[in-house]
Biopython code that builds the backbone (N, CA, C, O; Angstrom):
import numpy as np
from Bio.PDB.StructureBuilder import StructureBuilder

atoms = [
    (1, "UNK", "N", (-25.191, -10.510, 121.727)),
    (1, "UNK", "CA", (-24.787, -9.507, 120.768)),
    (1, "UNK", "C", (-24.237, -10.238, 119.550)),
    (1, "UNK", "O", (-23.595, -11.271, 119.737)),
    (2, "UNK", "N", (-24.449, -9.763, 118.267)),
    (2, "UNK", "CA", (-24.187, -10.084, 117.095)),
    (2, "UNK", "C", (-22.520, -10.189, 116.900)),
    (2, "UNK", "O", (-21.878, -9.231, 117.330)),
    (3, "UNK", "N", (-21.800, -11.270, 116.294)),
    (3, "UNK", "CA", (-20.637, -10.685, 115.581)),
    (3, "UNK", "C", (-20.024, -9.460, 115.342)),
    (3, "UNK", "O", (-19.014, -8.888, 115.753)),
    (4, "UNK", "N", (-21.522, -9.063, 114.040)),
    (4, "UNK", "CA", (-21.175, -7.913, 113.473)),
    (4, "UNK", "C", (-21.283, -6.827, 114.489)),
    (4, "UNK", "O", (-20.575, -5.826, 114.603)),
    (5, "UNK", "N", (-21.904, -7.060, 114.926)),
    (5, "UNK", "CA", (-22.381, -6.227, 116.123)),
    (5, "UNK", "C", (-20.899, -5.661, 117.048)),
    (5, "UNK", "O", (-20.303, -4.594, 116.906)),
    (6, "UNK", "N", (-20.613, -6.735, 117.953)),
    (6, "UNK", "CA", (-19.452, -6.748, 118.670)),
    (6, "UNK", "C", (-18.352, -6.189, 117.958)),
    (6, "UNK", "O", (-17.648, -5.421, 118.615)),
    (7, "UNK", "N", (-18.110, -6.345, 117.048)),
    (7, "UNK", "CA", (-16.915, -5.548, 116.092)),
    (7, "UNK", "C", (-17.535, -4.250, 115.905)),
    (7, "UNK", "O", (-16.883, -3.395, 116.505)),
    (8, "UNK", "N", (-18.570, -3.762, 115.286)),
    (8, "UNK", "CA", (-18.696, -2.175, 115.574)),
    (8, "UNK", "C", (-18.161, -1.442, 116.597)),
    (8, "UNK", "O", (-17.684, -0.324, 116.403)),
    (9, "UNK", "N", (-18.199, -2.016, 117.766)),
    (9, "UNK", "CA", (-18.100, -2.310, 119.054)),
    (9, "UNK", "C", (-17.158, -1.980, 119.506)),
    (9, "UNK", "O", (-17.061, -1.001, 120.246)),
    (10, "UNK", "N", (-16.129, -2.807, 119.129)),
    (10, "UNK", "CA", (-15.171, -2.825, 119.542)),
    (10, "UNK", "C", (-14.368, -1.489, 118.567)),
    (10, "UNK", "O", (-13.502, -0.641, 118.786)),
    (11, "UNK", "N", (-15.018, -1.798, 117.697)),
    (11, "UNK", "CA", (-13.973, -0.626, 116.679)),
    (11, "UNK", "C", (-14.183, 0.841, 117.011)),
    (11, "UNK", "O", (-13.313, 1.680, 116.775)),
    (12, "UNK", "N", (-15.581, 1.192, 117.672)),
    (12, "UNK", "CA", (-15.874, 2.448, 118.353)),
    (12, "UNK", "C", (-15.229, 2.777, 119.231)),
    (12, "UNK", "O", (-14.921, 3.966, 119.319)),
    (13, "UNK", "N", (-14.779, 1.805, 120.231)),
    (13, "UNK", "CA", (-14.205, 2.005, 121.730)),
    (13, "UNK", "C", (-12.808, 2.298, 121.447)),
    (13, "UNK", "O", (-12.258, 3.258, 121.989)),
    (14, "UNK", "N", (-12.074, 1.380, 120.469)),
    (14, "UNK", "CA", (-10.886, 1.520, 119.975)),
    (14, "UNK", "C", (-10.759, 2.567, 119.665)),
    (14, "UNK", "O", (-9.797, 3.089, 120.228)),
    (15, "UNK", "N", (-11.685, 3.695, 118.482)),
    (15, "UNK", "CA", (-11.456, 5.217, 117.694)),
    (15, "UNK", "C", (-11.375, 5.800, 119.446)),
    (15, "UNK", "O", (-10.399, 6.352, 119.953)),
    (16, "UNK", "N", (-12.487, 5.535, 120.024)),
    (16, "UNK", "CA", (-12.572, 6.815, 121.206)),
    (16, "UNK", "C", (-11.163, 6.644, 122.120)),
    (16, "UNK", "O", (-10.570, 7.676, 122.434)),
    (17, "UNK", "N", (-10.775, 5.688, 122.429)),
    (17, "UNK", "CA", (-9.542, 4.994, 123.468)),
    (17, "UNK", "C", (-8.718, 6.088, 122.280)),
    (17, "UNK", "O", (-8.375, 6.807, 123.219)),
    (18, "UNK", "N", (-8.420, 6.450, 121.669)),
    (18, "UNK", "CA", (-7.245, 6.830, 120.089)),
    (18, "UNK", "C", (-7.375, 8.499, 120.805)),
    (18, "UNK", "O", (-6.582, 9.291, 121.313)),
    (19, "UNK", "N", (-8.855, 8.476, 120.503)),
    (19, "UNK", "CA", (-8.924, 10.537, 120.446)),
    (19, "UNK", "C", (-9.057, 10.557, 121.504)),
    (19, "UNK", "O", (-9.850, 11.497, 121.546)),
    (20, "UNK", "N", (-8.899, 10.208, 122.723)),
    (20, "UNK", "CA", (-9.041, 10.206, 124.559)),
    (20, "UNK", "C", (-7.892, 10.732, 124.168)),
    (20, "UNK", "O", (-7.505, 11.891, 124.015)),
    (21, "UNK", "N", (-7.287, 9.418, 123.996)),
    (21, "UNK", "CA", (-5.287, 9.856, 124.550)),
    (21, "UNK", "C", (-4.784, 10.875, 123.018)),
    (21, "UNK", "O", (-3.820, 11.632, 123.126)),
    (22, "UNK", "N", (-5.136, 10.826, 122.398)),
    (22, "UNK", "CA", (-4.577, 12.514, 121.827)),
    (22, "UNK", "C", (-5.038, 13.506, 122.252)),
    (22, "UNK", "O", (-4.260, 14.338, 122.719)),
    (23, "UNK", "N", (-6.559, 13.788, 122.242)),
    (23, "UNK", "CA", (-6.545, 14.546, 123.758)),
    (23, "UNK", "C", (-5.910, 15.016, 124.756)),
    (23, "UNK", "O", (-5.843, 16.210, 125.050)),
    (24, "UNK", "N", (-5.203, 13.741, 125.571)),
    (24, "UNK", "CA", (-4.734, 14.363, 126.700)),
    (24, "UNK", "C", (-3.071, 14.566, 126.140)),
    (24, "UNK", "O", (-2.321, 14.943, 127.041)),
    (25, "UNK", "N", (-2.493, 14.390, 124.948)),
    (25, "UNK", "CA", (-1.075, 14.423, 124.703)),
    (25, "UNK", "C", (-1.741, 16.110, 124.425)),
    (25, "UNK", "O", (-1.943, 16.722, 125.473)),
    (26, "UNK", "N", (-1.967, 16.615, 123.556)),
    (26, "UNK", "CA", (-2.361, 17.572, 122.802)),
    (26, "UNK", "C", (-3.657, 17.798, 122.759)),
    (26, "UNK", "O", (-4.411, 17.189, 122.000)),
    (27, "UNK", "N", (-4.247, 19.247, 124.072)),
    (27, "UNK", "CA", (-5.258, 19.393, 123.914)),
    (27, "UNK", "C", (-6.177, 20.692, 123.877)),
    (27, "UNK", "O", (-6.524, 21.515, 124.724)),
    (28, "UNK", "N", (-6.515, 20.435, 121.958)),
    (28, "UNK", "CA", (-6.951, 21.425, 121.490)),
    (28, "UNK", "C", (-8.269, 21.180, 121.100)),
    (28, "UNK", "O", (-8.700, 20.036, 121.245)),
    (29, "UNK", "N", (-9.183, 22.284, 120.505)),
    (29, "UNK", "CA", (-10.367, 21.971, 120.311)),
    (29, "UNK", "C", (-10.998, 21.189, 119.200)),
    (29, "UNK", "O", (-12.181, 20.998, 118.918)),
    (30, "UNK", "N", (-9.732, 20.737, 118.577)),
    (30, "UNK", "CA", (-10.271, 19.477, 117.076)),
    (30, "UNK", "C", (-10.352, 18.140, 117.934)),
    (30, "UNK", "O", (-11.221, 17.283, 117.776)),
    (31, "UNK", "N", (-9.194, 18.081, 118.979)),
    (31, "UNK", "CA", (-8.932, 16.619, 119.229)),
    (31, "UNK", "C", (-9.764, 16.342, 120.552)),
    (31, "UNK", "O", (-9.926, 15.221, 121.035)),
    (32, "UNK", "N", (-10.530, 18.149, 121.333)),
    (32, "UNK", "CA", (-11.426, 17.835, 122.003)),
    (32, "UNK", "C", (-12.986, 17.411, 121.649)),
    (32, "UNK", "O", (-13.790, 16.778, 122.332)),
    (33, "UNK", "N", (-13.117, 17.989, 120.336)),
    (33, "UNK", "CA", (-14.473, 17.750, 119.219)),
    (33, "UNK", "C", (-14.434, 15.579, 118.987)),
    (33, "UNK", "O", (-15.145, 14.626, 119.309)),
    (34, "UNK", "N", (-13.111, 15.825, 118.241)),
    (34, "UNK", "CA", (-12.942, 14.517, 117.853)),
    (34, "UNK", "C", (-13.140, 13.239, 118.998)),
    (34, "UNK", "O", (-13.773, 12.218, 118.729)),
    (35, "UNK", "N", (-12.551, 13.466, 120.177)),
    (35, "UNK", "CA", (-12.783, 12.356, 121.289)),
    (35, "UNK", "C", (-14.260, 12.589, 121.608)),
    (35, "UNK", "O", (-14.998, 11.623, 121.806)),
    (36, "UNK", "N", (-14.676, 13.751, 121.657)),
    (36, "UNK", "CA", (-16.330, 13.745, 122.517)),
    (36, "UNK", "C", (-17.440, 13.252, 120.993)),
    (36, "UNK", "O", (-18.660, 13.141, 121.118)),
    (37, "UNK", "N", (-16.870, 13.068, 119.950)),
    (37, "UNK", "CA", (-17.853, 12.439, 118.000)),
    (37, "UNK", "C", (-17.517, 10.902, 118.828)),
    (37, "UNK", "O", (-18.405, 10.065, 118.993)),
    (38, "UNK", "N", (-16.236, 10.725, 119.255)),
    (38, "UNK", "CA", (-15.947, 9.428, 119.090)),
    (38, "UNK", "C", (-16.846, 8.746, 120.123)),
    (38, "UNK", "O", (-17.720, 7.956, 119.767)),
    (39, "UNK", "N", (-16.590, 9.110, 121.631)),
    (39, "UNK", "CA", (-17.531, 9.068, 122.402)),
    (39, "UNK", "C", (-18.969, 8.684, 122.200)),
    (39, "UNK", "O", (-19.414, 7.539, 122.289)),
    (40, "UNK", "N", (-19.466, 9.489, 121.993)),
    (40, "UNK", "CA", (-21.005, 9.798, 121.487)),
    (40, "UNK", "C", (-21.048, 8.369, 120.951)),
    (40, "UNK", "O", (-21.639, 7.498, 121.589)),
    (41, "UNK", "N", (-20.500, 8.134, 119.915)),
    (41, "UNK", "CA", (-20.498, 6.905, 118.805)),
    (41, "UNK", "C", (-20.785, 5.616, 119.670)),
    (41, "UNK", "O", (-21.775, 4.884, 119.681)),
    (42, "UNK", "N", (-19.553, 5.564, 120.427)),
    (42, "UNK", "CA", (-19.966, 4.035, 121.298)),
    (42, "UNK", "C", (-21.247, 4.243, 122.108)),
    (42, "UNK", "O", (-21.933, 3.264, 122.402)),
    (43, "UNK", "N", (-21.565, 5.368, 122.448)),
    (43, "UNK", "CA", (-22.799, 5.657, 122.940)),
    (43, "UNK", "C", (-23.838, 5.087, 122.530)),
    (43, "UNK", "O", (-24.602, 4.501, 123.297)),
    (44, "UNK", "N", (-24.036, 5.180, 121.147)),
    (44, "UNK", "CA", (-25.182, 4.719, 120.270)),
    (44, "UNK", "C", (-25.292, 3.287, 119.628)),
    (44, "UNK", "O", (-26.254, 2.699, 119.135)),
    (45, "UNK", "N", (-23.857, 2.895, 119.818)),
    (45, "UNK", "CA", (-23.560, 0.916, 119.579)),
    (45, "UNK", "C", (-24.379, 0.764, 120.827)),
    (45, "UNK", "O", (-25.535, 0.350, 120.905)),
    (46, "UNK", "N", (-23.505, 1.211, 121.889)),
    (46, "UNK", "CA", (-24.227, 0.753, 123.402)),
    (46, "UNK", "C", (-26.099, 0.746, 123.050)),
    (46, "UNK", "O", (-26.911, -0.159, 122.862)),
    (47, "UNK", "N", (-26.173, 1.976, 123.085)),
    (47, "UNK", "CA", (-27.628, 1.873, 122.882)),
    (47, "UNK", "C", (-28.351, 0.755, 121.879)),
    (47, "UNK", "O", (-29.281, 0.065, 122.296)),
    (48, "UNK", "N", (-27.974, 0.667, 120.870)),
    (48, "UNK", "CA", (-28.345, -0.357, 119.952)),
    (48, "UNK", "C", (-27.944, -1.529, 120.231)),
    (48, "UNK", "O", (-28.594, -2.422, 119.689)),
    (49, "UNK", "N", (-27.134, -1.831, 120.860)),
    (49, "UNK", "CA", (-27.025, -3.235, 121.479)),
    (49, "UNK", "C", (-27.814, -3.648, 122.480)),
    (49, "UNK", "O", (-28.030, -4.809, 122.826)),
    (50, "UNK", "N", (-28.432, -2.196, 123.140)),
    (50, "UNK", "CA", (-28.914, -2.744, 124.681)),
    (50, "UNK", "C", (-30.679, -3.152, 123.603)),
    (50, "UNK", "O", (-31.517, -4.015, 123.867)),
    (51, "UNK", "N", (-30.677, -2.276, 122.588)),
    (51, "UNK", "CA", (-32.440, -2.655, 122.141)),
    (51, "UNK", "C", (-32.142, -3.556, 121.252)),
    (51, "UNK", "O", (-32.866, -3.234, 120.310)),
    (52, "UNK", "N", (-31.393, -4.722, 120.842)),
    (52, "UNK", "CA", (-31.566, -5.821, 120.381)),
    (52, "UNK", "C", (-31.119, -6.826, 120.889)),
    (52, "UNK", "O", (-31.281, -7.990, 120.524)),
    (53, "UNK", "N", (-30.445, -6.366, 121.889)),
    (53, "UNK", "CA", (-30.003, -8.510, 122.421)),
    (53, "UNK", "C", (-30.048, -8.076, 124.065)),
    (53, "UNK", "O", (-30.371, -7.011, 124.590)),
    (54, "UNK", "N", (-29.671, -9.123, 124.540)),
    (54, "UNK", "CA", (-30.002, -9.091, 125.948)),
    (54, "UNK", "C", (-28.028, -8.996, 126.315)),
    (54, "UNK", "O", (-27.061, -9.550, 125.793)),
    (55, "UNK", "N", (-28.164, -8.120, 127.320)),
    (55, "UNK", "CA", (-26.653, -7.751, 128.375)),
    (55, "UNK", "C", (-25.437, -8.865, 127.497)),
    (55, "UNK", "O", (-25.695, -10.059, 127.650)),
    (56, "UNK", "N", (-24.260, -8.566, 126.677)),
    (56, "UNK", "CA", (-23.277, -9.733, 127.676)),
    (56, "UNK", "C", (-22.301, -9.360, 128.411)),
    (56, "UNK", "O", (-22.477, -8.443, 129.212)),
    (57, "UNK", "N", (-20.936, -10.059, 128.280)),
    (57, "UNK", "CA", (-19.700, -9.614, 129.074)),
    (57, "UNK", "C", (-19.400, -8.618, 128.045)),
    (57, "UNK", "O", (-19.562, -7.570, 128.671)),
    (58, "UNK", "N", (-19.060, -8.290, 126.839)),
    (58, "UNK", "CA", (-18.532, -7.495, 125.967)),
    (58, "UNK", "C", (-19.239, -6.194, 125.811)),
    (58, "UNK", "O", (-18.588, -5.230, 125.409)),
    (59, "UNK", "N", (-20.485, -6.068, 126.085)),
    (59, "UNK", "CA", (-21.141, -5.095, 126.584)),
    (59, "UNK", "C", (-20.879, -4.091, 127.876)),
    (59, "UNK", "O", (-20.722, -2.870, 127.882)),
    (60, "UNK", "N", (-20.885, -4.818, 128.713)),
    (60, "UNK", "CA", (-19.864, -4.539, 129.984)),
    (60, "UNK", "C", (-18.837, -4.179, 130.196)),
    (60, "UNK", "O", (-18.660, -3.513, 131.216)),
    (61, "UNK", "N", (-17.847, -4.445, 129.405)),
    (61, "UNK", "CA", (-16.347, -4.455, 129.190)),
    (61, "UNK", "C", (-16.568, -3.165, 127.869)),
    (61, "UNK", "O", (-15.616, -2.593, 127.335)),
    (62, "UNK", "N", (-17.877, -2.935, 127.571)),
    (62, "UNK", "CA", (-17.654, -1.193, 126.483)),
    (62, "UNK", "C", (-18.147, -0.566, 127.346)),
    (62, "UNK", "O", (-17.629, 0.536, 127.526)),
    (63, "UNK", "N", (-19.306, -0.933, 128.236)),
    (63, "UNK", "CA", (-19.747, 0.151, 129.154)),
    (63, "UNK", "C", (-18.517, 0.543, 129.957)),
    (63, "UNK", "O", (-18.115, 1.706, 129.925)),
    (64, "UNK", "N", (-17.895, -0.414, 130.690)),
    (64, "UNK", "CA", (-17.005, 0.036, 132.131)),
    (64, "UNK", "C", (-15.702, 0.948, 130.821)),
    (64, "UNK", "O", (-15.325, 2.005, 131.328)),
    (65, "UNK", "N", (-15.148, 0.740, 129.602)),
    (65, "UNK", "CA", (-14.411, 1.362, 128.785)),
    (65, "UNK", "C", (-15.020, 2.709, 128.659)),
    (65, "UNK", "O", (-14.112, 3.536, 128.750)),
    (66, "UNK", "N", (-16.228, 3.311, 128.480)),
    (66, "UNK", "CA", (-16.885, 4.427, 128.327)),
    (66, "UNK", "C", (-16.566, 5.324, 129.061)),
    (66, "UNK", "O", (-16.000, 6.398, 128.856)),
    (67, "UNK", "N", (-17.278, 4.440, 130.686)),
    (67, "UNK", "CA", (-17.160, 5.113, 131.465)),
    (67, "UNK", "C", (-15.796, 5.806, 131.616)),
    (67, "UNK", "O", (-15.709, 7.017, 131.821)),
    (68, "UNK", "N", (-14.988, 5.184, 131.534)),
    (68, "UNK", "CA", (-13.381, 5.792, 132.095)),
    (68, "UNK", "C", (-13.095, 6.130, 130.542)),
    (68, "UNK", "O", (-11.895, 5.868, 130.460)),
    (69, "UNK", "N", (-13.335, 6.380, 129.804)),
    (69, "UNK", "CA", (-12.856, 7.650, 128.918)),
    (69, "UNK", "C", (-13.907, 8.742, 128.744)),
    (69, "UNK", "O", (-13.741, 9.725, 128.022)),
    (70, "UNK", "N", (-15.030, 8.485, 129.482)),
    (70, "UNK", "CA", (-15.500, 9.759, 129.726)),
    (70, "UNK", "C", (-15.197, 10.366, 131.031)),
    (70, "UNK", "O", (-15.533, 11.507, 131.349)),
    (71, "UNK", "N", (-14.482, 9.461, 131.839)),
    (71, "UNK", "CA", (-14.030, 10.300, 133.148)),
    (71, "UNK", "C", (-12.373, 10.808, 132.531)),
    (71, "UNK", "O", (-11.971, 11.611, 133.373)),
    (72, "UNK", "N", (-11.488, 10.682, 131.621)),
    (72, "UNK", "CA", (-10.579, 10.701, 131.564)),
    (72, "UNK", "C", (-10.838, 12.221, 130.784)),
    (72, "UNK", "O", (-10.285, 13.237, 131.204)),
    (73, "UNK", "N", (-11.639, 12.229, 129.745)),
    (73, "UNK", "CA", (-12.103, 13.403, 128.861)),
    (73, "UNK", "C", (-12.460, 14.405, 129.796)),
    (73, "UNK", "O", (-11.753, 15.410, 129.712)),
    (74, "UNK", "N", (-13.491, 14.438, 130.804)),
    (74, "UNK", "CA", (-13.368, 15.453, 131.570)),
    (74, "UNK", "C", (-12.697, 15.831, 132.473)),
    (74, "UNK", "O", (-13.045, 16.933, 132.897)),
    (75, "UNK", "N", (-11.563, 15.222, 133.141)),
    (75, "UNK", "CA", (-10.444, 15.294, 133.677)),
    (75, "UNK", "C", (-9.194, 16.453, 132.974)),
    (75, "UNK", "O", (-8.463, 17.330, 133.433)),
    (76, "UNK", "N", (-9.470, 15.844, 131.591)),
    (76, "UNK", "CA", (-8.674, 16.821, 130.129)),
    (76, "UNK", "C", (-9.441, 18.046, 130.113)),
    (76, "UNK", "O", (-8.749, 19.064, 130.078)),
    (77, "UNK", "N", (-10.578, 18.194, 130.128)),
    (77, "UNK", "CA", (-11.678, 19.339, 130.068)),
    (77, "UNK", "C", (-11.551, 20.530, 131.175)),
    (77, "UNK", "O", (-11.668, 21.733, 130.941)),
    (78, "UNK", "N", (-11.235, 19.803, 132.673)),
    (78, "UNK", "CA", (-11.070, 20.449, 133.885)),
    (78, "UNK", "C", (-9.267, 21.299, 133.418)),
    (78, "UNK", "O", (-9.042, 22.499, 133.258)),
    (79, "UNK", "N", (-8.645, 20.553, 133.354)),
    (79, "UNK", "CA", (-6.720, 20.653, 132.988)),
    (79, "UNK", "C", (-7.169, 22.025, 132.229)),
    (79, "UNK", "O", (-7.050, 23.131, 132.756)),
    (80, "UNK", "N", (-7.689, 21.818, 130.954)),
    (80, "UNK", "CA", (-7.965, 22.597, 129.762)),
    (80, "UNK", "C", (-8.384, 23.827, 130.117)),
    (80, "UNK", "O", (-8.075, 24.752, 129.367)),
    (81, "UNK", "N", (-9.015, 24.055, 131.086)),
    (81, "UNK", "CA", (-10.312, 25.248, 132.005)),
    (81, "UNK", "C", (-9.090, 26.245, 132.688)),
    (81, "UNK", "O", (-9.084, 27.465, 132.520)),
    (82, "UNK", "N", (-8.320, 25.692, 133.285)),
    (82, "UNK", "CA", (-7.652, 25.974, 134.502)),
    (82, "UNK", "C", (-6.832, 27.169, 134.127)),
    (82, "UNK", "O", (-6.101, 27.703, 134.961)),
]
sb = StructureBuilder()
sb.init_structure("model")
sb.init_model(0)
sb.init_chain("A")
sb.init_seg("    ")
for serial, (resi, resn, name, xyz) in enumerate(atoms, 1):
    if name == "N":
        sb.init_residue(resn, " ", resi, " ")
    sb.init_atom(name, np.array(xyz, "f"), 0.0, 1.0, " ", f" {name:<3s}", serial, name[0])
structure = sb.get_structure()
């Protein structure tokens, strides 16, 4: 993965890690919009990283980050329902 690359990267996971946990402090439907934009986003680094370079550790370390703020978001989603 590129430099530039890895810093998109990282700066996506960082916004979504931000609107996860406002989310779960305060959770209304801007800051549920805003974590699931942010989401999405590393979604599409991920994707664009996976069609130009081959796997690394930092890839891994955004996937396994994804995963658990998309399990944390619907956890907030279930709370939110109830």
């Amino acid at each position: 993965m590129s430099i530039e690359h890895n810093e998109k990267l990282t700066k996506a996971i960082k916004k979504a890690d931000k609107s996860v946990y406002a989310t779960q402090l305060e959770s209304n439907s801007d800051n549920l919009g805003y974590s699931q934009q942010a989401i999405e986003i590393v979604e599409q680094e991920l994707k664009e990283a996976k069609e130009n370079h081959t796997s690394s550790l930092e890839e891994q370390r955004a996937n396994d980050m994804l995963r658990l703020l998309k399990e944390t978001q619907a956890a907030v989603n279930v709370i939110r329902n109830d």
